[in-house]
N, C-alpha and C positions, 0 to 999 in steps of 0.2 A: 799409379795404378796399384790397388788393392791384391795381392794375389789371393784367389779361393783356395781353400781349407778341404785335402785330401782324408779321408782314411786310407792308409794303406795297406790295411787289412781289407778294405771294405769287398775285393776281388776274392777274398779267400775263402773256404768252406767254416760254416761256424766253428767255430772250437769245442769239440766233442764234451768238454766237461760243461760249458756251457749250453749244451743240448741236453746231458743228463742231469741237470740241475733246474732247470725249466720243464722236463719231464718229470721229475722229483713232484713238485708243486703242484704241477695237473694232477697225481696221483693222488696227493692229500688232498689237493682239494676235494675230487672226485670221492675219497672216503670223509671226507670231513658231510659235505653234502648228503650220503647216501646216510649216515650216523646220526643227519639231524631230520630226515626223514624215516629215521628209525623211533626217533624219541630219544635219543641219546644228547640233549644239548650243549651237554656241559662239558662234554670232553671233544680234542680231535687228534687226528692222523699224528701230530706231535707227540700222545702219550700211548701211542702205538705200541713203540719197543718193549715197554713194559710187560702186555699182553702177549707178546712174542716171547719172552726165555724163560717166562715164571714157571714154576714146575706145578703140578697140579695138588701138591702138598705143601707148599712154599717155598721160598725161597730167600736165601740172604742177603740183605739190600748191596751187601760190598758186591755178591755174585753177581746182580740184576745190574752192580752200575759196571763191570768186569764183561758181562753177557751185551752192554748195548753200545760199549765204550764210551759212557758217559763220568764226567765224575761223582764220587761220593757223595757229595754235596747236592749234583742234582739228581742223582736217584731219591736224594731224599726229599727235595722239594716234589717232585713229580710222584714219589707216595705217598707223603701226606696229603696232596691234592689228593687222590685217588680214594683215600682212605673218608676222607672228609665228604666224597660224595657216595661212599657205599660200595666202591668197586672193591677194593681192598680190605681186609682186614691184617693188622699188624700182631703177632704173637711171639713170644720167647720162643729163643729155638730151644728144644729140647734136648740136643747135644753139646747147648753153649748156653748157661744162662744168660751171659752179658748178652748176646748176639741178637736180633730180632729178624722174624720170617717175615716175610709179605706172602699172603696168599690171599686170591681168589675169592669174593663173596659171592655169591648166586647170582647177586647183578652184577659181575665181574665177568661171570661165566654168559651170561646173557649178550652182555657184548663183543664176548666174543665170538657167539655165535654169529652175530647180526654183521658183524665186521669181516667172520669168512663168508658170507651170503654176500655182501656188496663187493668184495674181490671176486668171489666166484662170475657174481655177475659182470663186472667191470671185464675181467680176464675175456668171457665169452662174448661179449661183444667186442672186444681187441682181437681175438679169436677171425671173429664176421669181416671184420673191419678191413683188418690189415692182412690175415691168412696164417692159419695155425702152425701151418709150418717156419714161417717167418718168427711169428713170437716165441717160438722154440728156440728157432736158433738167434736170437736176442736175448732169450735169458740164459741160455748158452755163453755166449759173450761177454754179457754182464758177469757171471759167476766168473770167468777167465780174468777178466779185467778186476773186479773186487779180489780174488783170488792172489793177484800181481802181477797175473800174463803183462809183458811189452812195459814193464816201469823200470827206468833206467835208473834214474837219481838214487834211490832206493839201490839197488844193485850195484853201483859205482861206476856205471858204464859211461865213459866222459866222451864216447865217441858223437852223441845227439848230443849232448851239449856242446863239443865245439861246431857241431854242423849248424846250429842255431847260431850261434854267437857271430861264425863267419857271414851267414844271410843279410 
């Protein structure tokens, strides 16, 4: 007789990083979607970070890769994409000639308009949805936990590590 094939996780609560990582993805997707009903089709939710730490006079590509914790390398491949569809313009910085800015073209600025309009809207129906008070204190939470509330391994604290190991 064959015996069948348990999970023995299968009784337990999803794994939290595993629900913030499957909530990650609805997100982009949800801007990916709302960006290509904008007219926006060539980019998505992956070249996001970009449009988030760029300063409104430019910035420096080490900064933007420093700013999204990506490496140098792909800050660079993610502005020359950028650059090559108009969102970006690249220029000397003026306090470093080696060094190069990325800043903002008009269609740079455009979407980022149209990217906080589909967060706005996405938020306000998560708002409807789920209850304002709630997504408050979820991003509440998230800021705590991206922050380092409750990470042990990080901190040295080997006491959840042997209480796992014993289980």
């Amino acid at each position: 007789m064959v015996k069948s094939l348990t999970n023995p996780l299968s009784d337990r609560p999803a794994p939290l990083g595993n629900l913030l990582s499957a909530a990650a993805r609805t997100l982009a997707a949800e801007l990916d979607a709302g960006l290509i009903a904008a007219g926006f089709t060539d980019v998505r939710a992956a070249h996001a970070p970009i449009f988030q730490v760029i300063d409104p006079d430019g910035t420096r590509l080490v900064d933007l890769a420093q700013r999204t914790g990506m490496t140098k390398q792909a800050m660079g491949e993610l502005v020359r994409h950028l650059e090559a569809r108009g969102y970006v313009e690249i220029l000397p910085d003026p306090s470093d000639k080696r060094a190069r800015l990325a800043r903002l073209t008009e269609h740079g600025w455009s979407l980022v308009h149209a990217g906080l309009d589909i967060v706005a809207r996405f938020d306000a129906r998560l708002d409807a949805i789920v209850g304002a008070a709630e997504v408050a204190q979820l991003r509440e939470v998230l800021m705590k936990i991206i922050g380092g509330a409750g990470l042990t391994f990080a901190a040295g604290d080997t006491a959840i590590t042997q209480v796992m190991i014993t289980e």
